[in-house]
N, C-alpha and C positions, 0 to 999 in steps of 0.2 A: 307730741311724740307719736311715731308712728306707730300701729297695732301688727305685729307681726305673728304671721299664725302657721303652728308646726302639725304635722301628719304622725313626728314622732319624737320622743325626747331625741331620741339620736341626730337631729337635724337641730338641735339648739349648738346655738355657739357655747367654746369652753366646755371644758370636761371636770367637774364637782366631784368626781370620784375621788375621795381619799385614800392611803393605804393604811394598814394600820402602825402605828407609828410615827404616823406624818405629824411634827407638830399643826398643821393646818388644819389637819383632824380634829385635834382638840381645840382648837381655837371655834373652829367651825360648829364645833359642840357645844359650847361655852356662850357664843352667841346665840345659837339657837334655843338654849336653857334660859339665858335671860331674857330675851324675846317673847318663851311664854310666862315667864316668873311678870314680866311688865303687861303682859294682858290678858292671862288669864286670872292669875293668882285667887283659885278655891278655897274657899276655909269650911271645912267643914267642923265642926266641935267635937272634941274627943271625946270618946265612951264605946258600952253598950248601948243600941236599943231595942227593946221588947216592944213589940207593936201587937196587938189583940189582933189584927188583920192585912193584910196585903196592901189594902187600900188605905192605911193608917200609916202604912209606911211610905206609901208613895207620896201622900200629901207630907209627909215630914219630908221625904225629900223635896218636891215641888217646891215649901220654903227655903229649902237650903239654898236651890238651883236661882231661884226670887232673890235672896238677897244676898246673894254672891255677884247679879245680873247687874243688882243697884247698885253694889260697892265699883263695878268694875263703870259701872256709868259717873260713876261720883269721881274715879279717878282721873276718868276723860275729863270732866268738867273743870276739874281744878287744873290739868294741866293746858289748857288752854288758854 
């Protein structure tokens, strides 16, 4: 497939503008929702949390961001 390269969206073939009310609209939304529901899908666990520090927080995030990384690796594997 050949590599074609644009100066500006305006020079892409097809025009993706929606208006609002187009059902394509929504369909166009629809696919694009499950698109990332299929590759990103974050879980982060519901709550409060109090963290003594800044830096207590970020490392509880840095695991969330870790095994949301794994889950979304785990999903590629299996569907393979």
């Amino acid at each position: 497939m050949p590599v074609r390269k644009f100066h500006d969206v305006s020079e892409m073939e097809g025009n993706t503008w929606r208006e609002p009310g187009d059902p394509a609209l929504f369909r166009s939304i629809e696919t694009t929702w499950e698109f990332a529901d299929r590759t990103t899908r974050p879980q982060f666990p519901p709550g409060v949390y109090k963290h003594c520090s800044i830096e207590d927080a970020w490392k509880l995030k840095e695991e969330w961001a870790q095994a949301n990384f794994e889950a979304f690796h785990e999903r590629r594997q299996t569907r393979r």
